[in-house]
N, CA, C and O atoms as CSV, one atom per row, in Angstrom:
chain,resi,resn,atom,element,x,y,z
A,1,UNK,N,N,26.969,57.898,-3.204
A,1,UNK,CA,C,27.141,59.316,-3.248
A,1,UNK,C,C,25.915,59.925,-2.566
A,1,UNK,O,O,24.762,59.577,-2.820
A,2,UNK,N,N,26.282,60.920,-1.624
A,2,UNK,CA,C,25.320,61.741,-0.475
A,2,UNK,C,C,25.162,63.076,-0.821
A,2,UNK,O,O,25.975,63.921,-0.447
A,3,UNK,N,N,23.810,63.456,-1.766
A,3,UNK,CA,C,24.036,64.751,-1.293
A,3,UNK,C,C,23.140,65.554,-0.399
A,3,UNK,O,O,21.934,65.308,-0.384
A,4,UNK,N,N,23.663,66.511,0.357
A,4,UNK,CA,C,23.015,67.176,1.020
A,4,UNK,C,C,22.155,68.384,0.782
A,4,UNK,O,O,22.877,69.282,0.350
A,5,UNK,N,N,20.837,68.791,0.893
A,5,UNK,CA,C,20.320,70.090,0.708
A,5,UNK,C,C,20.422,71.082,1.950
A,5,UNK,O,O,19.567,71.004,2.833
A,6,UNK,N,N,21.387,71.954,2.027
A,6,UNK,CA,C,21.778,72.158,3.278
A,6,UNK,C,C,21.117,74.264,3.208
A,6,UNK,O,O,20.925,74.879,4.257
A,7,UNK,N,N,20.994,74.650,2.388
A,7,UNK,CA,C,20.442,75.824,1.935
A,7,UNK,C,C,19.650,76.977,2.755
A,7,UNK,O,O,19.664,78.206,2.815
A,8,UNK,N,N,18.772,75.621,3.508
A,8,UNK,CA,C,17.382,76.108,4.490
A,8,UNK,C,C,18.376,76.352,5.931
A,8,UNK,O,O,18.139,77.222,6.770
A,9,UNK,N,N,18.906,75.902,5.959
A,9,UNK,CA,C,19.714,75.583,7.328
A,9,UNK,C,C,20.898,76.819,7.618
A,9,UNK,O,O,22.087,76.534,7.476
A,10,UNK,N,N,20.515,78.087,7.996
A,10,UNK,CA,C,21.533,79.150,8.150
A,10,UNK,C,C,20.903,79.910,9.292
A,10,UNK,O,O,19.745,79.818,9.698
A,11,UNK,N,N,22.038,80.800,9.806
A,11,UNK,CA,C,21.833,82.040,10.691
A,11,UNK,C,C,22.289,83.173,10.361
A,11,UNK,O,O,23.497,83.408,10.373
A,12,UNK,N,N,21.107,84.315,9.909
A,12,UNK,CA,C,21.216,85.787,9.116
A,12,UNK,C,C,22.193,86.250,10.102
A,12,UNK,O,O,22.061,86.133,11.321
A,13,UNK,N,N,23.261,86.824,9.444
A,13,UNK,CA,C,24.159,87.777,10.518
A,13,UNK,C,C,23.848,88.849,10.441
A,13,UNK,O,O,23.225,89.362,9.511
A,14,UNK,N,N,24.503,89.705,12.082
A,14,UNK,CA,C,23.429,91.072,12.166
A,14,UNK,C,C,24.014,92.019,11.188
A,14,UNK,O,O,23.296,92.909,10.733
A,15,UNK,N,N,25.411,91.894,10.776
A,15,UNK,CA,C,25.599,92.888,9.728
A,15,UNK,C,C,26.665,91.817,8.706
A,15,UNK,O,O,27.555,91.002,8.952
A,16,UNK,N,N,25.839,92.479,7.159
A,16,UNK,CA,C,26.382,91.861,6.279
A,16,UNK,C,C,27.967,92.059,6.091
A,16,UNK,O,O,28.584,93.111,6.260
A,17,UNK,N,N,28.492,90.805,5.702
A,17,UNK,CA,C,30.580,90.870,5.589
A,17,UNK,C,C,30.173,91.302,3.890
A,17,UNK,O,O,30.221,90.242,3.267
A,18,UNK,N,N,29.921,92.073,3.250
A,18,UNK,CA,C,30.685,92.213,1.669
A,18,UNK,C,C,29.178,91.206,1.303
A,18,UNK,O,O,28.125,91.642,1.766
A,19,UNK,N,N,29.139,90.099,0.612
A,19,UNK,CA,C,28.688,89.634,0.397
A,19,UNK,C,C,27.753,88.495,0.662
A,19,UNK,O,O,26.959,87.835,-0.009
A,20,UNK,N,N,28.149,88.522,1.866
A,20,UNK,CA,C,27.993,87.271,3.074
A,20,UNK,C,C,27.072,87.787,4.307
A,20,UNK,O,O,27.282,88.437,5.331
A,21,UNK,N,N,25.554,86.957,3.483
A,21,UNK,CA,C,24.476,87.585,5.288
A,21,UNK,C,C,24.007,86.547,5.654
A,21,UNK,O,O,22.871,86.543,6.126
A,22,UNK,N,N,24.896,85.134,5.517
A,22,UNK,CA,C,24.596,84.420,6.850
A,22,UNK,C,C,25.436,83.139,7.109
A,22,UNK,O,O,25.828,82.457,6.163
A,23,UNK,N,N,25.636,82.902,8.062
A,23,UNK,CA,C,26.040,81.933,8.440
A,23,UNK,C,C,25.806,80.323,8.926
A,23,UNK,O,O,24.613,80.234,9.218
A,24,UNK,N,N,26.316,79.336,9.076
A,24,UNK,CA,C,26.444,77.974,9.520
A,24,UNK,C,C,26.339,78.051,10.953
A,24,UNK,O,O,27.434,77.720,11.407
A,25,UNK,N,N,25.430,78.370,11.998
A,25,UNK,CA,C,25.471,78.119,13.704
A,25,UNK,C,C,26.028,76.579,14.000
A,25,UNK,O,O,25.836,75.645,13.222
A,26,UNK,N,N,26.571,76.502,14.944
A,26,UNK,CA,C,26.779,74.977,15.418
A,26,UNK,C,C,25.926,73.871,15.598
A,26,UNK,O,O,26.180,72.711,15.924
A,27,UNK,N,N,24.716,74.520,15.290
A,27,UNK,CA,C,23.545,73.565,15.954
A,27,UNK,C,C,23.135,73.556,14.262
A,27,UNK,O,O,22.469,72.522,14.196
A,28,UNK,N,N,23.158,73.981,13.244
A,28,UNK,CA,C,23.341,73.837,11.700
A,28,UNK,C,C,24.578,72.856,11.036
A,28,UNK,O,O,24.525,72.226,9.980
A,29,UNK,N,N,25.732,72.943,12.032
A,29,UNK,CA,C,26.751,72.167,11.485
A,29,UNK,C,C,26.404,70.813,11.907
A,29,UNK,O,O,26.486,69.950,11.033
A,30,UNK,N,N,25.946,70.375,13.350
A,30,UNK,CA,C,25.869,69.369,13.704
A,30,UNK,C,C,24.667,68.568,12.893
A,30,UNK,O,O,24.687,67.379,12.575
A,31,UNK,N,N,23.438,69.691,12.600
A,31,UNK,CA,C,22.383,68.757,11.892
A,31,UNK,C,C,22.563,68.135,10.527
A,31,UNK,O,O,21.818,67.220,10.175
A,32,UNK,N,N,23.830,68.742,9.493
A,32,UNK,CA,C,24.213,68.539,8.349
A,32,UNK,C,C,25.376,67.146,8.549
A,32,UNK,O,O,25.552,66.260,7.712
A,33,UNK,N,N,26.080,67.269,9.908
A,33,UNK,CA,C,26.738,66.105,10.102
A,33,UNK,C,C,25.972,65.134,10.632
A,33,UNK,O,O,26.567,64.069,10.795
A,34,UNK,N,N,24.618,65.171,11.014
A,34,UNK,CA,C,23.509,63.822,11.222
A,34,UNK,C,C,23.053,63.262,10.634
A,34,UNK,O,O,22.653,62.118,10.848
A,35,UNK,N,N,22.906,64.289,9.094
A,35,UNK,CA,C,22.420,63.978,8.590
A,35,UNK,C,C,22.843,62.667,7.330
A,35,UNK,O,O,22.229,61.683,6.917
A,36,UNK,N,N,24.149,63.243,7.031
A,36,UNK,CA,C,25.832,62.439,6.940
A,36,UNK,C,C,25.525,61.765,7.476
A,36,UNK,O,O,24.389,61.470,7.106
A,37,UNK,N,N,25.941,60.991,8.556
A,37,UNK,CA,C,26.081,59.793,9.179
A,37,UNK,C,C,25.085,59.185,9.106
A,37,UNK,O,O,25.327,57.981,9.026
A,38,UNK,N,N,23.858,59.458,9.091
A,38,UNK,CA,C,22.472,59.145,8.911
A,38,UNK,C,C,22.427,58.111,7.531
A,38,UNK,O,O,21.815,57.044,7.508
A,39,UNK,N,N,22.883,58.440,6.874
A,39,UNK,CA,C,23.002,57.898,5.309
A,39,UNK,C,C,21.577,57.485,4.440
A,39,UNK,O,O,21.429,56.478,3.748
A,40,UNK,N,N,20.605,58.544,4.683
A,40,UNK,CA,C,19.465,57.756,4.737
A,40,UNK,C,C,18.816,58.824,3.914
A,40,UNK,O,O,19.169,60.000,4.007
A,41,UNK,N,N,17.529,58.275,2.825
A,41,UNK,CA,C,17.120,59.452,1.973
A,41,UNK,C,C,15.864,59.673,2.923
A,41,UNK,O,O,15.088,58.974,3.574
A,42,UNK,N,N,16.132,61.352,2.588
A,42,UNK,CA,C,15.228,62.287,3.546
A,42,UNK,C,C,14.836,63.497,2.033
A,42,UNK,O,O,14.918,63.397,0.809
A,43,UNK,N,N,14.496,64.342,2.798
A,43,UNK,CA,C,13.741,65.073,1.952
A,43,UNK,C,C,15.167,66.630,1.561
A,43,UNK,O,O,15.203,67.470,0.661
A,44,UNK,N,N,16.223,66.320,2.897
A,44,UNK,CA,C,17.466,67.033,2.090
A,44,UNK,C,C,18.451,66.110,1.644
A,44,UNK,O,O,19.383,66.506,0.944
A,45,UNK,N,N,18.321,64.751,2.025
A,45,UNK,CA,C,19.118,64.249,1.426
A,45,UNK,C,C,18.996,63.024,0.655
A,45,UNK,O,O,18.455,62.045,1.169
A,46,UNK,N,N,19.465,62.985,-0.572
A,46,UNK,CA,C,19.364,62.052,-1.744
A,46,UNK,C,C,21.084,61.412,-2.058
A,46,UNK,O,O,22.208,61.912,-2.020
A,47,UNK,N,N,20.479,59.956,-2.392
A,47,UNK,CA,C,21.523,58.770,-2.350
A,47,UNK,C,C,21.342,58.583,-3.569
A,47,UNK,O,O,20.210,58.396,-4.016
A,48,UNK,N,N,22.686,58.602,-4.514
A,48,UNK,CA,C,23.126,57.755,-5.725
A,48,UNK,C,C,24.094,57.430,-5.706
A,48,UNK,O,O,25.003,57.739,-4.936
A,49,UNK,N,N,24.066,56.299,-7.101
A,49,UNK,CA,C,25.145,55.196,-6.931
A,49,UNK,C,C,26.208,55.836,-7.748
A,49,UNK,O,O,25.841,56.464,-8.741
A,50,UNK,N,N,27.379,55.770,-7.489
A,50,UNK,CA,C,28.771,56.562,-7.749
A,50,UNK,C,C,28.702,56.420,-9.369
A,50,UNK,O,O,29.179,57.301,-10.084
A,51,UNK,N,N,28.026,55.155,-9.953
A,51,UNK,CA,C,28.415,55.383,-11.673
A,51,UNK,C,C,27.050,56.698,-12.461
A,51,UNK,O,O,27.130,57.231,-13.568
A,52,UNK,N,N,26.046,56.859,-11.518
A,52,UNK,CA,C,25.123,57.939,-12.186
A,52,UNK,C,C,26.177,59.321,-12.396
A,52,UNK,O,O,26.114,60.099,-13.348
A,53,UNK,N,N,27.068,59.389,-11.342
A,53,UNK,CA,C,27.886,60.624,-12.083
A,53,UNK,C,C,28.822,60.667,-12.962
A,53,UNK,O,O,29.228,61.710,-13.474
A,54,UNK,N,N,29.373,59.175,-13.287
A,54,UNK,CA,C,30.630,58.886,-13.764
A,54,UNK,C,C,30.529,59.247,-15.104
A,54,UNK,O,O,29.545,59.862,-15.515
A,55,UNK,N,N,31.669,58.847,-15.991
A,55,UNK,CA,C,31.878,59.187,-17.445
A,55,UNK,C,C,32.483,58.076,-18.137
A,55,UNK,O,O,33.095,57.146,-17.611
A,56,UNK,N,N,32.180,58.317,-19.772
A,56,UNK,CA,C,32.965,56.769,-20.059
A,56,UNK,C,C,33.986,57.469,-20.826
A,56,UNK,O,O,33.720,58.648,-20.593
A,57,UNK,N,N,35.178,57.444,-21.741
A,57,UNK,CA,C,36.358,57.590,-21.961
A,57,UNK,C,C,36.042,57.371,-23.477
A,57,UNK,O,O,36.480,56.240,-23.684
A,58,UNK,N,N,35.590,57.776,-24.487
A,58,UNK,CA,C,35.627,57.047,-25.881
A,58,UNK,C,C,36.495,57.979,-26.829
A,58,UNK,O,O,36.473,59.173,-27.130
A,59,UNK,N,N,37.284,56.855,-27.164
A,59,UNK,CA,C,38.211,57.219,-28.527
A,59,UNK,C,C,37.274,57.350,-30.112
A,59,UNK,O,O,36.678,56.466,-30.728
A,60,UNK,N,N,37.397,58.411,-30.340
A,60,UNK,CA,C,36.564,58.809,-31.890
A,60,UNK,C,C,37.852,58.811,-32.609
A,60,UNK,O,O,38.807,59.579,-32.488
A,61,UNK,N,N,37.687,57.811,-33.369
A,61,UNK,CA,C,38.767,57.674,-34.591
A,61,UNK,C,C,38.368,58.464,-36.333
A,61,UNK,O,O,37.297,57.988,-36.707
A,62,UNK,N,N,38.661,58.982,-36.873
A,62,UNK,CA,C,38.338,59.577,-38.131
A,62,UNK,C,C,39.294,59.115,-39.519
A,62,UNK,O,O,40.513,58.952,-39.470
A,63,UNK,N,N,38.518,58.963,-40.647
A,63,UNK,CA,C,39.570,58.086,-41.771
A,63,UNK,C,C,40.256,59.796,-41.837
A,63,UNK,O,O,39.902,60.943,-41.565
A,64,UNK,N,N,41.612,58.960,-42.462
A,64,UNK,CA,C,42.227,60.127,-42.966
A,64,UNK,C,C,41.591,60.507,-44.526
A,64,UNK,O,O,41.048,59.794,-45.370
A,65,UNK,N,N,41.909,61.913,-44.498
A,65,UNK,CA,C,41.614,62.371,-45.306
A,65,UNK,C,C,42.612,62.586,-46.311
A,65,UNK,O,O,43.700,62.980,-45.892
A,66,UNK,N,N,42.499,62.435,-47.399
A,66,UNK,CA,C,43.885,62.485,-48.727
A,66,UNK,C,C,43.855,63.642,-49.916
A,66,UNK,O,O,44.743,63.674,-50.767
C-alpha cells in the first residue's frame, strides 16, 4: 500500500470556483504519477504492508441471560 502526500503540489487559480482555489497542472499530475511508479519511500511517499490497514472479524458471544 502507496500513499501519496500530494498537498504541496498545486496551481492557485486566478479566480476562485465556489470553493475551489487550486488546481492539479499537468506537470503536478505527471510528478504524482512518478512518483507511483517509483514505488519507493520518499519524503511524500510512504509504503505499508496491506495487513497494517486490515481488520480481523471477531464473533463476541454472550451467555444468555434467564
Amino acid at each position: 500500500m502507496q500513499l501519496i502526500d500530494a498537498t504541496q503540489w498545486y496551481k492557485p487559480l486566478r479566480k476562485k470556483l465556489g470553493k475551489k482555489n487550486c488546481e492539479l497542472s499537468e506537470e503536478d499530475i505527471r510528478r504524482v504519477l512518478d512518483t507511483f511508479l517509483a514505488f519507493e519511500e520518499t519524503e511524500q511517499s510512504k509504503i505499508f504492508l496491506n495487513a497494517a490497514f486490515g481488520y480481523w472479524k471477531v464473533t463476541v458471544e454472550h451467555p444468555l441471560r434467564l
